[in-house]
N, C-alpha and C positions, 0 to 999 in steps of 0.2 A: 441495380446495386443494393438497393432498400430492400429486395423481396425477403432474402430472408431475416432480414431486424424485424419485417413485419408479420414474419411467421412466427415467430419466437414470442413476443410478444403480445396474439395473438391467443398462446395458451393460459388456458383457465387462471385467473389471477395472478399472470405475471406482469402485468402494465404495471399493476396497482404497487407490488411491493417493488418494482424495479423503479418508479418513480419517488416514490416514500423515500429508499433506501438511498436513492439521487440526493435527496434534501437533504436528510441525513449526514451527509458525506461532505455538504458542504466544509463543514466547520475543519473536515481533514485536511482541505488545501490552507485553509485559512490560519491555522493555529500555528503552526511554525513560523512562519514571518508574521503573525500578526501578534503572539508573544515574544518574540525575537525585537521587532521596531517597540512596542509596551516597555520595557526596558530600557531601549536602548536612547527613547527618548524622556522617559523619567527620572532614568539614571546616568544617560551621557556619556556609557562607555560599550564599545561595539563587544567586549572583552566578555563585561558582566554578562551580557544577552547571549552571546553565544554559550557561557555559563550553563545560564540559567535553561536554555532550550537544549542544552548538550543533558543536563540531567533528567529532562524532560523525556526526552527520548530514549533515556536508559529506564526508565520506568515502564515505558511501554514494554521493551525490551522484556522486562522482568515480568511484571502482571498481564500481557496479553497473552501468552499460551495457555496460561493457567486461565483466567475466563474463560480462552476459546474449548478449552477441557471441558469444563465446568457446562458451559454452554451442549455440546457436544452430549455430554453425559442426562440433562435435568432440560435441555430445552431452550430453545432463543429467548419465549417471551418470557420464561419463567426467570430466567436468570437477570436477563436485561435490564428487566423494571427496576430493578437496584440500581444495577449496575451506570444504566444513564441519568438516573439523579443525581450519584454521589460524582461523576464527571462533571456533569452541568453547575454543578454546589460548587465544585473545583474553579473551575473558570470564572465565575464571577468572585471567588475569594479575593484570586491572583490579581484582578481588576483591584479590588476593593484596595489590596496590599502596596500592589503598585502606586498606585494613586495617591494613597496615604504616605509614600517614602518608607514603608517599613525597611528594615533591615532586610538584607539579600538572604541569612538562614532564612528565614518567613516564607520567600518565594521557593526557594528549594523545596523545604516542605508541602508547599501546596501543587507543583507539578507532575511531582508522581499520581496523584491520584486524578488525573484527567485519564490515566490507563485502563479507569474502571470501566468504560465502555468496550474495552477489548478491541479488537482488528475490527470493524465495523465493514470494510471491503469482501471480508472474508462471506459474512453471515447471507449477503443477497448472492453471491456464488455457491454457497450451500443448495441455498432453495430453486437455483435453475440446475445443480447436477442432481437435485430431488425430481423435478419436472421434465426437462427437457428429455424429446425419445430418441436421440443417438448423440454420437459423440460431434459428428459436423455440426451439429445443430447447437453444442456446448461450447465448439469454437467458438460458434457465429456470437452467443451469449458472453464468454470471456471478452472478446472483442469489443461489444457495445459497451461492456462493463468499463474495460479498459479506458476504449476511447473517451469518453464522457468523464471517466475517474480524472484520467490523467489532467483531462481539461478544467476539471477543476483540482487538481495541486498544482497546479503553471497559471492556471487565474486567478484563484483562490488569492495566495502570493499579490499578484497584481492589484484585484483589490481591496487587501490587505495595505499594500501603500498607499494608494491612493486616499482613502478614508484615514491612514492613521496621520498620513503626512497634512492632508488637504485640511480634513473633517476634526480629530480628533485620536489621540493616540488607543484609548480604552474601547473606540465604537469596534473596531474588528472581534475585539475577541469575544464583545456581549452578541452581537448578529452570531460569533461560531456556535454560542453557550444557546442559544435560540434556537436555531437552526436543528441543533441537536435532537431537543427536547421534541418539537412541533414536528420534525419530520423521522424521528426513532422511535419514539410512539405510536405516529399512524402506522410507521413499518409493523412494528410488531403488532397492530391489532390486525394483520393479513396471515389469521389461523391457516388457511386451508391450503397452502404453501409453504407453510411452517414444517422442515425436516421432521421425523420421528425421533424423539429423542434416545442416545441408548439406554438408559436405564429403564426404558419403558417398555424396549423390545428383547430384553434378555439378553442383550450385549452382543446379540448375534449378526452375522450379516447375510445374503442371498447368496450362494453359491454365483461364482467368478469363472470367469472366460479371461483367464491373466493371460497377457501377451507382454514383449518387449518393449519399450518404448515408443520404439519406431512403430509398432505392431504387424510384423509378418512373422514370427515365430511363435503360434502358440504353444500354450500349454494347460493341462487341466486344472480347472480352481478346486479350493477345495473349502467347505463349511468352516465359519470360521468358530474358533474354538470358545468356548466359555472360560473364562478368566478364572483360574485356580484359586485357592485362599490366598491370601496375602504372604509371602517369604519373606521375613524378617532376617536383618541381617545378613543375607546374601545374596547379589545381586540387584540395587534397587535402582538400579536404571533399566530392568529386565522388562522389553516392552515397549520402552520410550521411542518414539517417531524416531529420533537421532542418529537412535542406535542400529533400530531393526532398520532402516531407510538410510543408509548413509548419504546418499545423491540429493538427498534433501539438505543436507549440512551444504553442500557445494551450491544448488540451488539459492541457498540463504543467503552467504558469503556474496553472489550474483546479484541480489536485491541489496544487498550490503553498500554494493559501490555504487551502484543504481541511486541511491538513497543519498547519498554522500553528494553524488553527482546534483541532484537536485536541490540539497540545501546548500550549495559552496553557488551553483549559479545564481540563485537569485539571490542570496545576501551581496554576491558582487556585482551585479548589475545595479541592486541601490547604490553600491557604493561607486561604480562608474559613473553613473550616471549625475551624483553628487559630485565630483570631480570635476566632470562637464559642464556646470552647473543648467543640469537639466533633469534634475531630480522627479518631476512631473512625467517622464519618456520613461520612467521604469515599468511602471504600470501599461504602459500597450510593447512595450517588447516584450512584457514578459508572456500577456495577453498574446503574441505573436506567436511566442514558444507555444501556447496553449492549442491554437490553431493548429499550426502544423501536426501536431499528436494526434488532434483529430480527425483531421483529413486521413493521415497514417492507417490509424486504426482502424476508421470505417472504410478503407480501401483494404484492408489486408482481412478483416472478417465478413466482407461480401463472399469471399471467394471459397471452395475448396483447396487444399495445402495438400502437395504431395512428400511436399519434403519431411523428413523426419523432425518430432518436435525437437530434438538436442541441434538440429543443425540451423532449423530456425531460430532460435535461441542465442547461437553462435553468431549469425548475421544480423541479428536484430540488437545484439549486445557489442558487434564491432562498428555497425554502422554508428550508435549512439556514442560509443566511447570516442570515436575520430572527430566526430563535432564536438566533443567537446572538449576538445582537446586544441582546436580551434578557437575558441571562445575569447583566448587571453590575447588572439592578435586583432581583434578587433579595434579600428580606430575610432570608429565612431558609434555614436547608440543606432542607427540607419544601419551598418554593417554588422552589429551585434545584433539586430533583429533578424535580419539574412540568415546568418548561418544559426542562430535557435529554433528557424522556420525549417530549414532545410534536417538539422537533427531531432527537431518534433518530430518529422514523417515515422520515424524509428522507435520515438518513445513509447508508445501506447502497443502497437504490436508488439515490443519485446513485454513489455507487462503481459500481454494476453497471453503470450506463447510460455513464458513462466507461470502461470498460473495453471493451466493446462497442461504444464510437468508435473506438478505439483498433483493435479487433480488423478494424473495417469501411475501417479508413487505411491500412493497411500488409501488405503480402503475407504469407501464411500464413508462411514460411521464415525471414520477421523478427520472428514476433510478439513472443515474449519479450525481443528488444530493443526492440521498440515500447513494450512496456509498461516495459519498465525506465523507458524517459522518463519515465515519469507519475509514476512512484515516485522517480526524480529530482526532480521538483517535487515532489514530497509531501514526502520527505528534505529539500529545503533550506527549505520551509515548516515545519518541522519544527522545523528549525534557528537561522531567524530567530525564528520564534514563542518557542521554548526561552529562547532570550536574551534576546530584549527583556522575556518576559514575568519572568525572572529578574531583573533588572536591575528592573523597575517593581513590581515584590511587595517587594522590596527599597526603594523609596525613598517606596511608597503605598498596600502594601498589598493586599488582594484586588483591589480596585477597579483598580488598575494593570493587574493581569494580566487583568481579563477587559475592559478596556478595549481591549488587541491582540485578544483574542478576536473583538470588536466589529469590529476594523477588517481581521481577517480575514474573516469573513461577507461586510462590504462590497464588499471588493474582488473578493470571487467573486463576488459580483451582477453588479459596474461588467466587471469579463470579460466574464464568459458575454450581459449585455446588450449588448455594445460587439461579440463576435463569433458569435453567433448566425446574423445572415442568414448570412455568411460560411460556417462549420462547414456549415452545413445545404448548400449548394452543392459542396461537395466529393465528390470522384468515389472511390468507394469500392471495393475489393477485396469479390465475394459466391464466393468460390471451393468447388469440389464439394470433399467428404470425399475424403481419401488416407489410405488406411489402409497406408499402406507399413511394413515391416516396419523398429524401431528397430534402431541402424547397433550392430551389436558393437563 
């Protein structure tokens, strides 16, 4: 089942930035709930917190395309260096703020700017469709990615409570602000893995072998063009992902409720669990949910896929939405762990198989802003989930909050059923390996 994780890994400095980019990453499971409980135990109201991380997640929203552009355009490490100081600067602000009882404008203003490290998932998926020599071997790569990610946003979360409830409310989010720094650093000093940057290569890309999605209908690629002067005044969306890729918008929307789904769970699982008064069982169910994703994942990227990725996609987003749509009949924390275990199996594959649309829609030279999109809908799913599910744990209870949960699942079904044929018809990017050398 291992062979080929340990083929992938394997090639020329991929241990090295797939494990860096691991550490890294930490801090993504953690910062949601662990600025979420920051708040909500400084402040004393589930309302504020979900506030405060619903704007939090609109800023991602906003400045991670444009880094992963930016990135894309000038380079990982060149861009980065800034970029993860002025995040890391962020987080220990909001610490500082919290702590001190500032006023709530205070905290608003300081959570946008945790967006300055950009999609940070996106940039070690960059560097394996730089490396990696076909597309099975990309799956197998998304997969490891996935599994591992996911297990840490569903542990991350875990502990996240544990520490802010047991330890100390501020310890989560200075370990995320660390984590950051010590493992996005070593990431970016892994030059020889590091994408070519486009402005280094004349904007161009390698002639394409574009096929359908599914991929049996080819068709010939063709050079990609040199960006004209700038048109002023007419048309200034001409070019944008959105636009020229619409299936990417539906794709986003996908990670949208995805997103939702995962922040309405675990805020109500604290809050079950506080009900129960067994507030300490939050932290290994959620730990439970983390499990299960990864079993999932590392069983669905051992293998080759015949099926079409829109139709994996389809069942990897219906299996997820039916559990969790389950969630709010749980009576005890023992049976809430059950069924998070059994809809983990689904979480981390349906990540990799979305990621992997993503990769199959958009020209290698865009990927990292391809994907930033999806993590735009995941952030602002993120965000609505956070709020509402803040706002209805407040006026009802657990049952409120995993009622969004519910109606997150749904709406990932009522998507992915509603554009399925659609996805699956779309004319895809299959491009040969460049292993060009990263731009100094």
């Amino acid at each position: 089942m291992f062979a080929r994780y340990r083929e992938i890994l394997a090639l020329p400095g991929a241990s090295a930035f797939f494990w860096w980019g691991l550490l890294s990453r930490l801090q993504m499971g953690l910062t949601s709930l662990a600025t979420f409980l920051l708040i909500q135990i400084e402040y004393g109201s589930y309302a504020t917190a979900g506030l405060v991380v619903g704007v939090m997640a609109v800023g991602y929203a906003i400045i991670n395309p444009q880094v992963s552009r930016i990135v894309d355009a000038y380079g990982q490490s060149r861009v980065l260096r800034i970029g993860f100081a002025i995040a890391a600067a962020a987080r220990v602000a909001l610490v500082i703020a919290a702590v001190a009882g500032a006023p709530v404008w205070v905290l608003l203003v300081i959570v946008p700017f945790f967006a300055a490290a950009g999609a940070q998932s996106t940039y070690s998926r960059a560097r394996w469709s730089h490396i990696v020599p076909d597309r099975h071997s990309l799956n197998s790569a998304f997969s490891l990615e996935s599994s591992l990610e996911e297990v840490l946003f569903i542990s991350g979360p875990a502990l996240a409570t544990v520490l802010a409830t047991q330890v100390s409310s501020w310890l989560p989010s200075v370990i995320a602000a660390a984590t950051l720094v010590i493992g996005g650093y070593a990431f970016l000093a892994q030059r020889a893995t590091e994408p070519p940057a486009l402005k280094g290569d004349g904007g161009t890309s390698p002639l394409t072998d574009a096929k359908v999605i599914d991929g049996r209908l080819p068709r010939v690629g063709l050079e990609a063009r040199k960006p004209r002067g700038i048109r002023r005044y007419r048309r200034p969306l001409r070019g944008h992902l959105l636009v020229t890729t619409p299936a990417l918008v539906l794709t986003s929307f996908v990670f949208a409720a995805q997103g939702a789904l995962f922040a309405s769970a675990d805020a109500s699982t604290v809050a079950l669990a506080e009900e129960l008064d067994q507030k300490a069982w939050s932290g290994p169910v959620l730990a439970i949910f983390a499990l299960g994703s990864l079993i999932g994942g590392l069983l669905y990227g051992s293998r080759v896929w015949s099926r079409t990725l829109a139709s994996r996609l389809l069942w990897g987003v219906t299996a997820s939405g039916i559990g969790a749509i389950t969630f709010q009949f749980a009576p005890t924390m023992l049976w809430l762990g059950i069924l998070m275990f059994a809809t983990g199996l689904a979480i981390a594959p349906t990540m990799a198989v979305g990621d992997g649309v993503v990769h199959a829609l958009v020209p290698r030279t865009r990927v990292t802003e391809g994907m930033a999109w999806t993590r735009v809908g995941m952030d602002l799913g993120v965000a609505a989930g956070a709020w509402a599910t803040g706002l209805l744990i407040d006026a009802h209870g657990s049952s409120g909050g995993f009622a969004v949960t519910a109606v997150a699942g749904a709406a990932g079904i009522v998507l992915m059923a509603g554009g399925w044929r659609y996805l699956r018809r779309k004319r895809a990017y299959e491009e040969e390996v460049s292993r060009a050398p990263a731009v100094a």
